[in-house]
N, C-alpha and C positions, 0 to 999 in steps of 0.2 A: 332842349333848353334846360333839364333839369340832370342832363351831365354838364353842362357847361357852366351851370349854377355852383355844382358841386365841387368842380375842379376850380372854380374862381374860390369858392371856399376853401379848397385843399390848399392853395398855394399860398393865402392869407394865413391859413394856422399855420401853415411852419414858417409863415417869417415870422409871426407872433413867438412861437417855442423858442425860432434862433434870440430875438431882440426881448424880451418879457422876462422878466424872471425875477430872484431876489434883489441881483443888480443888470437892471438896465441896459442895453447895449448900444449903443449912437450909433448913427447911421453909415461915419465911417472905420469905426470897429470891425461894424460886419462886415463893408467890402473887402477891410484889411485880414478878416478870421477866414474869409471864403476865397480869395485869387492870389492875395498875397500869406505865401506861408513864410517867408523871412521875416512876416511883421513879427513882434514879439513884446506886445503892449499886451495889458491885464484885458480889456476888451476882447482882444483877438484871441486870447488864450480862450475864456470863454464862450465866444463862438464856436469856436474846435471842439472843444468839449459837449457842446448841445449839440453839432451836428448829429452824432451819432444817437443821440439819445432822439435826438425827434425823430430818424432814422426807424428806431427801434420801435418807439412809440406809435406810429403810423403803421408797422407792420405788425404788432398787437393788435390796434384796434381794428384792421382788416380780418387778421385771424377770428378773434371773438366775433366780430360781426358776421363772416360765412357762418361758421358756428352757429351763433343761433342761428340763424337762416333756414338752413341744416338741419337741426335737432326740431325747431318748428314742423319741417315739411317733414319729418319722417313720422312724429308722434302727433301733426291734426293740433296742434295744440300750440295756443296764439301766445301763451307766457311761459312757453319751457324758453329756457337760458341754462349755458352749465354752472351759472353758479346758485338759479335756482332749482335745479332736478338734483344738487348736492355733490356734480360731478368734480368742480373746482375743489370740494373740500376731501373728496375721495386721494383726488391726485396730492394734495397737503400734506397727507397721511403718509400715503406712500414714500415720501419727501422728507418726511421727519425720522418713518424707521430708518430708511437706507443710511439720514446725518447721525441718529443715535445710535445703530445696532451693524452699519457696515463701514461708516468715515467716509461718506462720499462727499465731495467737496468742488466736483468740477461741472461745467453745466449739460454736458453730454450722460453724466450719469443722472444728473437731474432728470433730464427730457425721460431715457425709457422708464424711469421707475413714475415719475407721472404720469404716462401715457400710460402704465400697465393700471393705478391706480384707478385714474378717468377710466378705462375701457370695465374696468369690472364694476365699478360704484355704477356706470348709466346701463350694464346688464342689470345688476341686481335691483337699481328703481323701477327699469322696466319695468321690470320681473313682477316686484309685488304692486305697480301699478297698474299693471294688467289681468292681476286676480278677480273674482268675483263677477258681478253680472255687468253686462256696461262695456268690460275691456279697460284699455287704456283712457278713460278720461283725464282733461283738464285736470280737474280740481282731483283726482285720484293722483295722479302723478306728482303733484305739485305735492301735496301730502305726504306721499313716501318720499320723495325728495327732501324736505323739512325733515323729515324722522329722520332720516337715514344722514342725513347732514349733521343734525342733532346728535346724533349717535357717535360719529368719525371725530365732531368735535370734540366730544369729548377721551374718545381712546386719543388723540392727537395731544391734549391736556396732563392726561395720564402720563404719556411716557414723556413727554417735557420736563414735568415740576421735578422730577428727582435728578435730571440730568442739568447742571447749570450751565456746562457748554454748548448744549445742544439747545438750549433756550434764547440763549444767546447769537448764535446762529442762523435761528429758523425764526425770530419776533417779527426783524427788519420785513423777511422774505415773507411773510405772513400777510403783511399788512395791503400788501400791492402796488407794486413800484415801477417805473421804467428808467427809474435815476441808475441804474446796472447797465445801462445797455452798451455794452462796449461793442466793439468792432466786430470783437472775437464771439459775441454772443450772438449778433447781426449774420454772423458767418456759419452757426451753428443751427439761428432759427429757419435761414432759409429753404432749404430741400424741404422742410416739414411742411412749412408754409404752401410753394409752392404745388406741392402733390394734393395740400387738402383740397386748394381749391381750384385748382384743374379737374378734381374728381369732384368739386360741387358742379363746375358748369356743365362738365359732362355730362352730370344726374341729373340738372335742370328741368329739361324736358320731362322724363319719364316721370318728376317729382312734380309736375303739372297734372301728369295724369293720376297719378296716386291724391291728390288733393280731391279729385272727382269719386274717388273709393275705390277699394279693394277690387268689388267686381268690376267696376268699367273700366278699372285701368287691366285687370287681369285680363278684358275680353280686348282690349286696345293691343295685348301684346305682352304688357311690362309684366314681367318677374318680380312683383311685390318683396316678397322674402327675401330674393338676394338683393334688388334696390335698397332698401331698409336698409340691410346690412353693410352695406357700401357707402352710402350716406352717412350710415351713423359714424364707421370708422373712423370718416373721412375728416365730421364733427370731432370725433375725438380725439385726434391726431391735429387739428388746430388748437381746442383747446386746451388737452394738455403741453405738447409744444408750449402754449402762451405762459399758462400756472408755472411749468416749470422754471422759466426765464424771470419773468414779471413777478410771480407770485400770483393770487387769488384777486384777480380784477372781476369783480360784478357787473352785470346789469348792460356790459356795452351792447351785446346780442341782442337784447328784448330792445334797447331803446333803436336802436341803428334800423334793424328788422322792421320794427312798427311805423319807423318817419318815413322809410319808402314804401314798403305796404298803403301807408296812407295818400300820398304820393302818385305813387308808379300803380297802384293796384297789386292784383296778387299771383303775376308772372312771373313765377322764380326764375326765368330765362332773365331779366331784370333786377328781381328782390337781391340773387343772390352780387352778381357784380355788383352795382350801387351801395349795397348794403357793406362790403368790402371797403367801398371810400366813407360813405356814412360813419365807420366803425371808427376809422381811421383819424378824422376828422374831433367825432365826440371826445376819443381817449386823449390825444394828444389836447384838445382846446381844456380838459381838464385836469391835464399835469398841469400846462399854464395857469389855472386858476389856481391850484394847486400852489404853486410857486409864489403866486401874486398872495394869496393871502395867509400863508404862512409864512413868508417874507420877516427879518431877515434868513428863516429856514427856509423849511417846504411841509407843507401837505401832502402827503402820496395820496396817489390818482386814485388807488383803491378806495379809499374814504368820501373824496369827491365824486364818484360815479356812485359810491353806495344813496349819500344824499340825495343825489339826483334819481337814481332809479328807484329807490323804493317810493317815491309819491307814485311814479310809474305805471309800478307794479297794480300798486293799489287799484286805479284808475282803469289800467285793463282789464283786473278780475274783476270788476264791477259792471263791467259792460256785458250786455245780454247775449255779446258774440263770443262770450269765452268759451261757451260749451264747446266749439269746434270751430277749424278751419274750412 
């Protein structure tokens, strides 16, 4: 029932994305933007044009959604998100020296230099969120995640303000967008997409048993150490993927993760698929608001998913079950 809820919803946001926006699209617009391509009325042009973007949009917010999913079941920890562990801004970084210090400009250079970024900023939170007594906690993590965010934003600052083209450049891509998503980016996000999250379902299982601990899933069979480390890739390799294309989209992870968690319970054999359309779902219906109320502009989606997740946020570290999953 509550895939069939979900996909009634999936199908409603994207005629929302195709018809919604700064202008309106009438109902025979779309037929004519979607079966008839000789139409060549201002409507139809417009529909053309969103296809691809709610295309793109929908495969974002699938990405972030396994992601967190992902990053949740490897770290126990109910509000890790890559853009709150700092991974989104690691990848930014990396994104800005390559546009300042090598002229990259195309989106295949983009992907590995944020996926090299993402894979070393979620090592190094780890890292120092697993120091001291305790290990990896919640609110430890979360912590050096803010620092270490803190930190990248501001080296990222630094080497902007003296460069005006490189400011110019990397503002738009900053802010988090899916108004990019051409064809060509659709064609370059996919193999990423698919490998993460064929290696999320795969993980699934053993990432059920890891949710019970270390030792009973050690005595169960699973190889903790290398699981972790296959999961996290896996995470990382959606998320940056996404950053690189999109820019720095917040919050779709924690919120998509938590409405099926809530939902479905806490069978990553489930969290992680659903959580995929859930992702999918939240980021596209919030380019739409996006659009509606920046109108005659737009809003980028990164600012409307910020609003929205940070009450979120709030809300789950206040709950007495943040200590662990």
């Amino acid at each position: 029932m509550v895939l069939v809820i979900c996909m009634i919803l999936l199908v409603l946001t994207v005629f929302a994305s195709l018809v919604l926006g700064s202008r309106p699209v009438r109902f025979h617009e779309l037929i004519d933007g979607l079966f008839h391509q000789d139409a060549d009325s201002y409507g139809a042009n417009i529909v053309r044009k969103r296809i691809s973007r709610t295309i793109f949009s929908l495969f974002c917010g699938a990405a972030l959604g396994v992601s967190g999913s992902l990053m949740q079941a490897v770290t126990r920890n109910p509000i890790a998100d890559p853009s709150i562990l700092g991974v989104n801004t690691g990848a930014s970084l990396f994104v800005v020296c390559g546009i300042a210090f090598l002229n990259i400009s195309t989106a295949n250079q983009y992907i590995w230099l944020a996926l090299a970024g993402a894979a070393i900023t979620a090592v190094f939170v780890f890292g120092i969120g697993s120091m001291g007594r305790g290990g990896a906690t919640p609110i430890k993590l979360v912590l050096a995640g803010a620092a270490t965010s803190a930190a990248l934003t501001s080296l990222v600052t630094a080497i902007m303000i003296p460069r005006s083209s490189v400011m110019d450049q990397f503002r738009f891509w900053q802010v988090g967008s899916v108004g990019s998503g051409t064809w060509s980016a659709i064609g370059t996000f996919i193999p990423f997409l698919l490998v993460g999250i064929l290696i999320g379902f795969i993980a699934a299982p053993a990432l059920n048993a890891l949710a019970l601990g270390d030792d009973v899933a050690t005595g169960l069979g699973v190889r903790t150490g290398t699981l972790r480390l296959i999961a996290a890739i896996a995470g990382v390799l959606l998320c940056g993927a996404t950053t690189a294309l999109a820019g720095p989209i917040g919050f779709i992870g924690l919120l998509s993760t938590h409405i099926i968690r809530l939902i479905l319970g806490p069978d990553l054999r489930l969290i992680i698929p659903m959580s995929a359309i859930a992702g999918a779902i939240i980021l596209t219906l919030s380019d739409v608001g996006g659009r509606l109320i920046g109108s005659p502009g737009e809003l980028e989606v990164g600012v409307v998913t910020a609003f929205i997740g940070a009450p979120i946020l709030i809300i789950v570290a206040m709950r007495s079950k943040v200590r662990s999953l």
